[in-house]
C-alpha positions as CSV (number, residue, x, y, z in Angstrom):
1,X,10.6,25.6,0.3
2,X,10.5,25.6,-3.5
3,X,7.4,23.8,-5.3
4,X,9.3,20.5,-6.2
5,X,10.0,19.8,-2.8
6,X,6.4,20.9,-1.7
7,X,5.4,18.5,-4.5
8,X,7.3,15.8,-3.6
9,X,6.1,15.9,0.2
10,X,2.3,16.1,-1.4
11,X,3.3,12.7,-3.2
12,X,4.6,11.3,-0.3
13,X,1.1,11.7,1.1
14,X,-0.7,10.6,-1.7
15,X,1.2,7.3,-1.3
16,X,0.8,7.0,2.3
17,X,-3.1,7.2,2.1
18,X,-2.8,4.6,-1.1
19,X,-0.8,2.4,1.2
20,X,-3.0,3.2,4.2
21,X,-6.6,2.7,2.3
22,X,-5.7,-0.2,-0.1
23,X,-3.1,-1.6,2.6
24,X,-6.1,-3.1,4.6
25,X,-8.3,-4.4,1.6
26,X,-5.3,-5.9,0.0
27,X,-5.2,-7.6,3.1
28,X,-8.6,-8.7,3.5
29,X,-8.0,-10.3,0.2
30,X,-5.7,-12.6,1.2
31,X,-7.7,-13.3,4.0
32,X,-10.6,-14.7,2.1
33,X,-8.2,-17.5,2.3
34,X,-6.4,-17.6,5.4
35,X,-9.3,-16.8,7.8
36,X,-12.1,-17.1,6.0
37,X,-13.2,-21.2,6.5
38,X,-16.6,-21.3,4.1
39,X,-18.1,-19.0,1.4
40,X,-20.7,-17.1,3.8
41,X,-17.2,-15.9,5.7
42,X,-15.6,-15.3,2.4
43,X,-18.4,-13.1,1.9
44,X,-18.3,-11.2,5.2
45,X,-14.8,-10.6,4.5
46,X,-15.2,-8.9,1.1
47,X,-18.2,-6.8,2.1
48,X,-16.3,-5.0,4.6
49,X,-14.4,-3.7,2.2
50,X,-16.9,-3.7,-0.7
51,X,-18.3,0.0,-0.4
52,X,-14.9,1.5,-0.1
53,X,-12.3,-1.0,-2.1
54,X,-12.7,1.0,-5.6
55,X,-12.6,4.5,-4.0
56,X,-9.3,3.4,-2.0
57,X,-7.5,3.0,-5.8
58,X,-8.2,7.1,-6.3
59,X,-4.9,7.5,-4.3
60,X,-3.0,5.4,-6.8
61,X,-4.2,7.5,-9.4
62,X,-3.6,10.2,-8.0
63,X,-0.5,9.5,-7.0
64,X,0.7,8.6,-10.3
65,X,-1.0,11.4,-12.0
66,X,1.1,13.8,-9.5
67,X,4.4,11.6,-10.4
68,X,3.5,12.5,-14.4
69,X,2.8,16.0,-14.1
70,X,5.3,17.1,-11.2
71,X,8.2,15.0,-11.9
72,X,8.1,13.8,-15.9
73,X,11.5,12.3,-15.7
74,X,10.6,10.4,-12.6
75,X,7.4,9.0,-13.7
76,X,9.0,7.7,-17.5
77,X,12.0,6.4,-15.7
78,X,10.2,4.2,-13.1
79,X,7.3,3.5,-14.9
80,X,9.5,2.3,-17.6
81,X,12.5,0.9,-16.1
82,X,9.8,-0.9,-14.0
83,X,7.5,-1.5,-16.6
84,X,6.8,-5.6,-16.2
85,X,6.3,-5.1,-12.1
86,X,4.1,-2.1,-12.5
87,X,2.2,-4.1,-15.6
88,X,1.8,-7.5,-13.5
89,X,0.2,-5.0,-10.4
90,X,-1.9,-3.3,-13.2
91,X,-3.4,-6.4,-14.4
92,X,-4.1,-7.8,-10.5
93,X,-5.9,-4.4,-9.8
94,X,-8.3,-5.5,-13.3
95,X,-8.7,-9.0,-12.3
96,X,-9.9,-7.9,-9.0
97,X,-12.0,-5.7,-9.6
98,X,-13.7,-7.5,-12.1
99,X,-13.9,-10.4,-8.9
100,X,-15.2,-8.4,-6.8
101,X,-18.1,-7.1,-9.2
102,X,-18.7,-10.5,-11.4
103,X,-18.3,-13.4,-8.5
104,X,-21.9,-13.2,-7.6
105,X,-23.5,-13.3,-11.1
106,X,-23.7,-16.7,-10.9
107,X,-24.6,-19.3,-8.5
108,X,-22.5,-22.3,-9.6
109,X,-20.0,-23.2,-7.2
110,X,-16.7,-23.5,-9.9
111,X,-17.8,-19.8,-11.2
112,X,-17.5,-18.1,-7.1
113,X,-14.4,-21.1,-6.6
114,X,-12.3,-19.3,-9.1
115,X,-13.3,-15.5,-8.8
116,X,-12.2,-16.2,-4.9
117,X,-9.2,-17.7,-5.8
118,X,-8.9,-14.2,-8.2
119,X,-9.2,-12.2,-5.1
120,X,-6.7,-14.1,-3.5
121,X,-3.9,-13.9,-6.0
122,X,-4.8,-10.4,-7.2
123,X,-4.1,-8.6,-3.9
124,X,-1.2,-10.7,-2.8
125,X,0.5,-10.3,-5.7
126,X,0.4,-6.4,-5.7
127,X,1.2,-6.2,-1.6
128,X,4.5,-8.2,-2.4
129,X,5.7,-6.1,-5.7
130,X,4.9,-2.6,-4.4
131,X,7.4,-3.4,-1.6
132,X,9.4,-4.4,-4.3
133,X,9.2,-1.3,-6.6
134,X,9.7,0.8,-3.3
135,X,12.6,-1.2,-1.8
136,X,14.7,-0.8,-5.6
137,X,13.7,3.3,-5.8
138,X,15.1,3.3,-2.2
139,X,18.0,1.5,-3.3
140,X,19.1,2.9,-6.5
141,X,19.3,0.8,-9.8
142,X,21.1,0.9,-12.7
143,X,20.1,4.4,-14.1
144,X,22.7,6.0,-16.8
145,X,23.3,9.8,-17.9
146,X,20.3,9.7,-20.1
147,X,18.2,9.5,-16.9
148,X,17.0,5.6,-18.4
149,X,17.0,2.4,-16.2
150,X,19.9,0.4,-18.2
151,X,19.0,-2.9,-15.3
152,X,17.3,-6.0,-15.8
153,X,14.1,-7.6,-14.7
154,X,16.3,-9.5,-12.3
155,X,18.0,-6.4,-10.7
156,X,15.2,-5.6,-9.1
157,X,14.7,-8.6,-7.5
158,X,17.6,-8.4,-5.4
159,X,17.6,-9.3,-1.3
160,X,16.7,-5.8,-0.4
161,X,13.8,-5.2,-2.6
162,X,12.5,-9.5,-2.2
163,X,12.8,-8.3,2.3
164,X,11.0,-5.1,1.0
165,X,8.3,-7.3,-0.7
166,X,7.3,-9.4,2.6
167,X,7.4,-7.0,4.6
168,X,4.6,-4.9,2.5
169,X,2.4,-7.9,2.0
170,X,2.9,-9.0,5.7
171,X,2.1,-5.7,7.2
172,X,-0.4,-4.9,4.7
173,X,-2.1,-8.7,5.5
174,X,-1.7,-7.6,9.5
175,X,-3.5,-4.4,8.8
176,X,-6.3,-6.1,6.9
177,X,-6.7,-8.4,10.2
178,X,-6.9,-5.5,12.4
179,X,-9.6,-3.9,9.9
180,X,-12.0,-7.6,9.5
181,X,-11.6,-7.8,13.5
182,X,-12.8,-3.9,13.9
183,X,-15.5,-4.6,10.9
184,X,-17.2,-8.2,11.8
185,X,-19.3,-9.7,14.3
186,X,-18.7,-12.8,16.3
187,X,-16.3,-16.4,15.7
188,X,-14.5,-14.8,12.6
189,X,-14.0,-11.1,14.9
190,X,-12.1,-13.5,17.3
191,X,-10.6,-15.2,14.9
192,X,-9.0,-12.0,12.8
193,X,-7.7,-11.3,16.1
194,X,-6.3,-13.9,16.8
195,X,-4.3,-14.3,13.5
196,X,-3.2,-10.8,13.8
197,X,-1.2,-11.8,16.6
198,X,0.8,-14.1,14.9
199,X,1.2,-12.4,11.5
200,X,2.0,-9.1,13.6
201,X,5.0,-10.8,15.4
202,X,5.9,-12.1,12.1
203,X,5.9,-8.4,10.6
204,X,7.6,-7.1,13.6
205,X,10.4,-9.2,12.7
206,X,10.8,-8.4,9.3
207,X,10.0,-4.8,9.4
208,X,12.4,-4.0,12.5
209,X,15.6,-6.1,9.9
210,X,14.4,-4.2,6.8
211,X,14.0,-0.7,8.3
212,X,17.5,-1.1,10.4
213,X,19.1,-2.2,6.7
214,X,17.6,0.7,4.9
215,X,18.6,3.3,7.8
216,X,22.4,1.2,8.2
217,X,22.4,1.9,3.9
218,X,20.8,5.9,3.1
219,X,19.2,6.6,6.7
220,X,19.7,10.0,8.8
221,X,18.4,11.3,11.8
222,X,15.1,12.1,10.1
223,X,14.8,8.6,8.6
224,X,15.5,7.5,12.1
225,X,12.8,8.8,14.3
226,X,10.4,7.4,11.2
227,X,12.0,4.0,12.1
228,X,11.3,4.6,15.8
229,X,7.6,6.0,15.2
230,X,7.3,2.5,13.1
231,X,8.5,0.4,15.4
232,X,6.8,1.4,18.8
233,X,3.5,2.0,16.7
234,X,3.7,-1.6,15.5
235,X,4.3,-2.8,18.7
236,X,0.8,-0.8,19.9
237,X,-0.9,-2.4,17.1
238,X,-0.3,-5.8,18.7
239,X,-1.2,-4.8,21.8
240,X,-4.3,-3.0,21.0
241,X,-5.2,-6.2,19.1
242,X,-4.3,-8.6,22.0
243,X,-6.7,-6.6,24.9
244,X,-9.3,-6.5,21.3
245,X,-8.9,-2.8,21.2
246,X,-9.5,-3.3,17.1
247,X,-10.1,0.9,16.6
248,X,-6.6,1.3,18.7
249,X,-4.9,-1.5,16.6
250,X,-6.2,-0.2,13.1
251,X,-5.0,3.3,13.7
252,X,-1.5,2.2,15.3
253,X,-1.6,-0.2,12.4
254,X,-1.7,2.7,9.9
255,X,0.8,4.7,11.7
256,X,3.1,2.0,11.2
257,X,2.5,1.9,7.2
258,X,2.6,6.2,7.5
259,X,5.8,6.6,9.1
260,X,7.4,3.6,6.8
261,X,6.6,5.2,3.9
262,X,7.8,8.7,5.3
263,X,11.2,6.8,5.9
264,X,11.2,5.8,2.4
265,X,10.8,8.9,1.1
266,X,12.9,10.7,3.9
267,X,16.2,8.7,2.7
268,X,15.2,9.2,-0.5
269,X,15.2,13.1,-0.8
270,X,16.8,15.5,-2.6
271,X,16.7,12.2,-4.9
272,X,13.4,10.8,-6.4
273,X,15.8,7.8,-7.6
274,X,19.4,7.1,-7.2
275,X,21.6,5.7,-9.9
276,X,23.4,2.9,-8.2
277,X,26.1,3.4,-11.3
278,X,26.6,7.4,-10.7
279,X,25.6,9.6,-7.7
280,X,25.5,12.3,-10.8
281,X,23.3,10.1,-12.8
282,X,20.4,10.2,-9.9
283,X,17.0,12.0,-10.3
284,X,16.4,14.5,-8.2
285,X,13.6,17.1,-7.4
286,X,15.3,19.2,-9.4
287,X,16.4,18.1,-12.8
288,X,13.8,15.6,-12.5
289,X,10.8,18.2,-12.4
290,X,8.3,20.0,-14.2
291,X,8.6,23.8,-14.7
292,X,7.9,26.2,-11.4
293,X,4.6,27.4,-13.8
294,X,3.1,23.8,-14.5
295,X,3.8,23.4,-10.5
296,X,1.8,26.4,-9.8
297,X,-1.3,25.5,-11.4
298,X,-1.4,21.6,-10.1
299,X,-0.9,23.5,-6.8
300,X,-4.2,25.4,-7.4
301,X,-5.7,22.2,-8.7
302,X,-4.9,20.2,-5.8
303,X,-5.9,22.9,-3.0
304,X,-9.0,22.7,-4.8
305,X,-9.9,18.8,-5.7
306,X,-8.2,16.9,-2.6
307,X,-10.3,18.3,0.3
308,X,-13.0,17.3,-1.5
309,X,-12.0,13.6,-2.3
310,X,-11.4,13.4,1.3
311,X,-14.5,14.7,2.4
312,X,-16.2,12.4,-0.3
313,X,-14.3,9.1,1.2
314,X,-15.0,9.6,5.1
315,X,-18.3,10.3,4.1
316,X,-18.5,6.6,2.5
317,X,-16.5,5.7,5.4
318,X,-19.5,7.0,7.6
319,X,-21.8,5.7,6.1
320,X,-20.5,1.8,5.8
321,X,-19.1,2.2,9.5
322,X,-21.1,-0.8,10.9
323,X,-19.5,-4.0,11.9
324,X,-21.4,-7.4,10.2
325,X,-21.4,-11.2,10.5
326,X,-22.4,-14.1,9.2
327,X,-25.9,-13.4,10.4
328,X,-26.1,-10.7,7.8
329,X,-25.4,-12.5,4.7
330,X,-28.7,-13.7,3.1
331,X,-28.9,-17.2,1.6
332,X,-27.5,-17.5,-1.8
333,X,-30.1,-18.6,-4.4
């Protein structure tokens, strides 16, 4: 195996632990409206995910740092061609953090009313345009012989990419109910589980059409047993989550988003992203990476740095693993 293609399995992990780690708290953040039915809730809800929200974004970086430095002409085509999608999830990932650190600097009601409704927006938003961004590279669009997206901001939001869109925000807002029911305490617990019954049949439905479109259109026998692994996984989730087995459900759960985004990329390869005008227009691994001595040293790099970031994040992990409730959340002054 040659370094591109090791490099391009190592960026197919870095986007399935993004997907995995940010997948839930994306989630939770549309739950501060769906579940969540006062502010002490609303503040259950985000302190789950407050210790670990911001460390969870070091796989996008990484993932797009590795996309830069692996695969140049991958990284300028996309992040151009896709440049108004990418910006718009850019500026929710800003407006949330910011939410998440500036909503309780002030006690007047309007102040926390619209930081909450920041939350909201800011990670539905991104859960709908990653599937988006992924279902178009899956796809192909309009890329010529200058390896440059030629399309429109309308290309990409064709059927495919807009099925591609709900299904990431549904199964991203399923995972997030799995993860409040295994992190709270009492009425809302029952309650997260309860809504993740519903919004995993509605997942199941949409997942099983767009994964059987995207194996009907590019799919092998690789990109089938990833469907397969999807599917039944999914189905475990739902299970788990009906007899309240939440740590069963939220690892089924991720095993679902894991083996979808190893479809993705399995259909995808030798390509990194297809020209729908010209097979022979496509980026590949190959004429769309760096040199085999650039390779060598982010190889070194990486051995090196991303055992320790993952040491560093189930350590935090650890540490934040206890469930809490309402009963937990002091008074606000």
């Amino acid at each position: 195996m040659e370094l591109h293609d090791v490099w391009f399995v190592l960026i197919a992990v870095l986007w399935t632990g993004y997907f995995f780690l940010e997948g839930f708290d994306f989630g939770v953040g549309v739950l501060t409206k769906l579940l969540a039915r006062d502010r002490t809730e609303k503040r259950v809800l985000i302190n789950t995910i407050g210790p670990v929200w911001d460390g969870n974004e070091v796989w996008l970086l990484s993932a797009a740092g590795a996309t830069f430095a692996a695969f140049p002409e991958w990284y300028a085509t996309l992040f151009s061609g896709f440049y108004l999608p990418m910006l718009l999830i850019l500026i929710c990932l800003i407006v949330r953090g910011v939410a998440f650190e500036y909503r309780a600097k002030r006690p007047e009601e309007r102040w926390q009313t619209n930081w909450e409704h920041a939350i909201f927006w800011a990670s539905l938003l991104p859960a709908f345009l990653w599937g988006v961004v992924f279902g178009n590279i899956v796809r192909g669009v309009k890329i010529d012989a200058h390896m440059e997206y030629v399309g429109s901001l309308g290309d990409l939001f064709n059927p495919y990419a807009i099925l591609g869109g709900l299904v990431t925000l549904t199964l991203f807002t399923f995972h997030g109910t799995v993860f409040a029911a295994l992190k709270t305490t009492g009425d809302i617990r029952v309650r997260a589980r309860r809504l993740g019954v519903r919004l995993g049949l509605v997942t199941a439905l949409l997942a099983l059409g767009f994964l059987i479109w995207t194996q009907a259109d590019n799919g092998d026998t690789k990109s089938l047993i990833a469907l397969v692994v999807a599917v039944v996984a999914l189905l475990g989730a739902l299970g788990a989550n009906v007899k309240g087995r939440e740590g069963w459900a939220f690892a089924l759960s991720g095993v679902t988003i894991a083996a979808t985004v190893a479809m993705f990329f399995l259909t995808l390869f030798p390509d990194v992203m297809p020209s729908s005008l010209n097979e022979q227009w496509s980026l590949t691994v190959t004429n769309a990476s760096s040199n085999p001595y650039t390779l060598k040293i982010m190889t070194w790099c990486a051995g090196i740095a991303t055992p320790l970031v993952m040491l560093y994040q189930g350590w935090t992990y650890w540490v934040f693993r206890k469930r809490i409730g309402t009963q937990h959340i002091a008074d606000a002054h």
